[in-house]
C-alpha positions in Angstrom: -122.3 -5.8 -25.9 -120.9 -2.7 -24.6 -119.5 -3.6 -21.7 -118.2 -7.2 -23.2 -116.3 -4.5 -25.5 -115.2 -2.2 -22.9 -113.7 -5.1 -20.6 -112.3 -6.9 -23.7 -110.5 -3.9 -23.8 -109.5 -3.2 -20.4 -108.1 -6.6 -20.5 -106.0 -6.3 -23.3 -104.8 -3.0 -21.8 -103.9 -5.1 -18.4 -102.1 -7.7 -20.4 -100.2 -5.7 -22.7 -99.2 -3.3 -19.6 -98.5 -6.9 -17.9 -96.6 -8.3 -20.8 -94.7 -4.8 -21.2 -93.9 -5.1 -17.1 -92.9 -8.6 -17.6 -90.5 -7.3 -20.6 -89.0 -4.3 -18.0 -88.5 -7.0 -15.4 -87.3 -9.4 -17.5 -84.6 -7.0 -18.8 -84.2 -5.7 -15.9 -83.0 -8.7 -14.0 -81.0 -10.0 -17.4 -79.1 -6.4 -17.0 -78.3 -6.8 -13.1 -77.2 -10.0 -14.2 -75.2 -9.0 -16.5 -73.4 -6.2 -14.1 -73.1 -8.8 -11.5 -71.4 -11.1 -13.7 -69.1 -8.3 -15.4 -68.7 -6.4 -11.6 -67.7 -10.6 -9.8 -65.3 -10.8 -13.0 -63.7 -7.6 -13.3 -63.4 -7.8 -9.1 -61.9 -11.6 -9.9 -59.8 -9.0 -12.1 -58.5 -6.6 -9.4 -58.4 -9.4 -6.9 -55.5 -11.3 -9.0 -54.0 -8.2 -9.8 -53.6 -7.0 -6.2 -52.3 -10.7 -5.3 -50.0 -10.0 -8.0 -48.6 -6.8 -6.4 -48.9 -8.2 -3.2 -46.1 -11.2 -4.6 -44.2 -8.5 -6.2 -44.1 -6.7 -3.3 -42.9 -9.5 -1.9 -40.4 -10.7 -3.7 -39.1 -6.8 -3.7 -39.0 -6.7 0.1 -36.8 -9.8 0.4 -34.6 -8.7 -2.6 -34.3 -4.9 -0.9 -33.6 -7.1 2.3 -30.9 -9.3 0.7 -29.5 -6.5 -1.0 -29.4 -4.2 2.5 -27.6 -7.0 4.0 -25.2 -7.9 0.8 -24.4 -4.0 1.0 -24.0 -4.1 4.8 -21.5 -6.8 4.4 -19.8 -5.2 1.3 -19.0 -2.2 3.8 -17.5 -4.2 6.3 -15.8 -5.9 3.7 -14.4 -3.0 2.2 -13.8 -1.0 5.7 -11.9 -4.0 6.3 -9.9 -4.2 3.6 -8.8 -1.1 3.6 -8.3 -0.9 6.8 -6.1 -4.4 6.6 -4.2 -2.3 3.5 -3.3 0.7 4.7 -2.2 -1.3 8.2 -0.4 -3.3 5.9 1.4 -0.2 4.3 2.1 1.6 7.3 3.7 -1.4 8.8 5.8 -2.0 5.9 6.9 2.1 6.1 8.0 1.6 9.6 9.9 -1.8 9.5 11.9 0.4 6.1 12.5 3.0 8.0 13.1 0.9 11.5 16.0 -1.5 9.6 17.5 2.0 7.7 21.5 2.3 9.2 20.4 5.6 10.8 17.5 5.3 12.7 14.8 7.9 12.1 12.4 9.8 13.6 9.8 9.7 10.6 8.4 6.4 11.5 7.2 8.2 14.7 4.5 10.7 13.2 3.1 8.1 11.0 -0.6 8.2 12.3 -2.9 4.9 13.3 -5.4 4.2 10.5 -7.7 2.5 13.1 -8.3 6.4 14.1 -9.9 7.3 10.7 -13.4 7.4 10.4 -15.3 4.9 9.3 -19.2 5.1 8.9 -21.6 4.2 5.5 -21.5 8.1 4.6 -18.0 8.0 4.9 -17.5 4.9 2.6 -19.9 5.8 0.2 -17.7 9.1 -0.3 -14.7 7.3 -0.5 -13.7 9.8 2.6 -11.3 6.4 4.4 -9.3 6.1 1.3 -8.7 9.5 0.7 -7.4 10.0 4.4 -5.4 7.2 4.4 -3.5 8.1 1.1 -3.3 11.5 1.9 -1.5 10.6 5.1 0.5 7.7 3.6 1.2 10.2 0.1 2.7 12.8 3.4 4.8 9.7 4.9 6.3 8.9 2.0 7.2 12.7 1.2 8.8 12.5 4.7 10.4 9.5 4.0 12.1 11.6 0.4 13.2 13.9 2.4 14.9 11.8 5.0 17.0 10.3 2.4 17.2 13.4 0.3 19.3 14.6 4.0 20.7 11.1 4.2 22.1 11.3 0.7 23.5 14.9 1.7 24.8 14.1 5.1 26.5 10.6 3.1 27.8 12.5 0.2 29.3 15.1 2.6 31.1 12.8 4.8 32.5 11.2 1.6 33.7 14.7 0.4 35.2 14.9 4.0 36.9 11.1 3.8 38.2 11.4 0.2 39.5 14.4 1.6 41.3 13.2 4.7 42.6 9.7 2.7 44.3 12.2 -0.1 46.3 14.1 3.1 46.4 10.6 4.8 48.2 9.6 1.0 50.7 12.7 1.1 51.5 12.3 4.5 52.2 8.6 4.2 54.2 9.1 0.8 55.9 12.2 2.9 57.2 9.7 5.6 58.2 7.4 3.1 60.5 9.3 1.3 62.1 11.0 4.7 62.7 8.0 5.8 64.2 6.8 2.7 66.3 9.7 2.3 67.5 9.1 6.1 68.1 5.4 5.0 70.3 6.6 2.3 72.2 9.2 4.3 72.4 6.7 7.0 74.3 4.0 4.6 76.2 6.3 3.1 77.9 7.8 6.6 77.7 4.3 7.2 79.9 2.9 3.9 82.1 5.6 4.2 83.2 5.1 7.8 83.6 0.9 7.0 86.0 2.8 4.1 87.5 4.5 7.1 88.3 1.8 9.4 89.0 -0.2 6.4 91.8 1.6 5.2 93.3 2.5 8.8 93.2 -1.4 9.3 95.3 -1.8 6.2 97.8 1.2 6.8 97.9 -0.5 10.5 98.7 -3.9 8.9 101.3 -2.8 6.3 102.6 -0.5 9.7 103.4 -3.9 11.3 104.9 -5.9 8.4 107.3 -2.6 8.1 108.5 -2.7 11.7 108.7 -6.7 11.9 111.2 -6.8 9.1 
């Protein structure tokens, strides 16, 4: 009766430490379960994120790489261009200066723009333009003071010509009235000797009628 207890016991010892191991396991697995599911979804999470990166990356690159070549072309656009302007400028200076009446010298120290230099620093300071217009900004202050002398020289030599018509003037008038006066004199001496041989021919006349009668 004892031992029927006892092993009654013992049994229901085995089976609740059974039922209770059957309970860990159970949970157990349902919990590693559980992580696997959450760790495959949360790595399904990363996963799409990274392949979103990786696209944004992407599409970065190829914009960065569009816009390294649109800026490389905007560069030699703009080198261009200016270059194509302030050729443009200098050649118009020197064709001005080249059809002036009085040829000039100035024309000759205007420098080549090609020489400037011309590299994406450069640009990006603005470093071309401002050498150009400085040396266009000193031609044209050459060019001022070429006419400034011009104007001087031309306003000098009129001075000098209305100078030389005025005595031109008096001694034109000067003649003119010498030569009038000579006229005059002339005609007189010239009246006064027709009065002369006028009158002798009448004396010389009336002469002859005396004697014939």
């Amino acid at each position: 009766m004892l031992k029927d207890s006892g092993r009654e016991r013992i049994n229901a010892v085995y089976g609740t430490k059974e039922q209770c191991r059957k309970e860990f396991q159970d949970e157990i697995t349902r919990l590693r379960n559980q992580f696997q599911s959450e760790k495959n979804a949360e790595l399904a999470r990363v996963q799409e994120h990274i392949r979103e990166l990786e696209d944004a990356l992407d599409h970065v690159s190829t914009e960065n790489a569009d816009a390294t070549l649109r800026q490389h072309e905007l560069f030699l656009n703009l080198e261009t261009s200016e270059k194509t302007c302030v050729r443009s400028i200098n050649d118009c200076i020197k064709k001005l200066l080249m059809a002036m009446d009085s040829p000039s010298n100035v024309y000759a120290k205007i420098s080549h723009m090609t020489s400037l230099p011309y590299d994406r620093e450069s640009i990006v300071q603005r470093l071309p333009t401002r050498n150009a217009l400085k040396s266009l900004q000193d031609t044209v202050d050459d060019i001022k003071n070429y006419i400034v002398e011009q104007k001087v020289q031309i306003e000098g030599k009129t001075k000098f010509l209305s100078k030389s018509n005025v005595l031109t003037d008096r001694t034109t008038d000067y003649s003119n009235r010498t030569s009038d006066n000579e006229n005059s004199s002339s005609g007189s001496r010239n009246g006064y000797q027709l009065a002369i041989k006028n009158s002798f021919f009448k004396d010389q006349k009336e002469n002859d009628h005396y004697f014939h009668d």
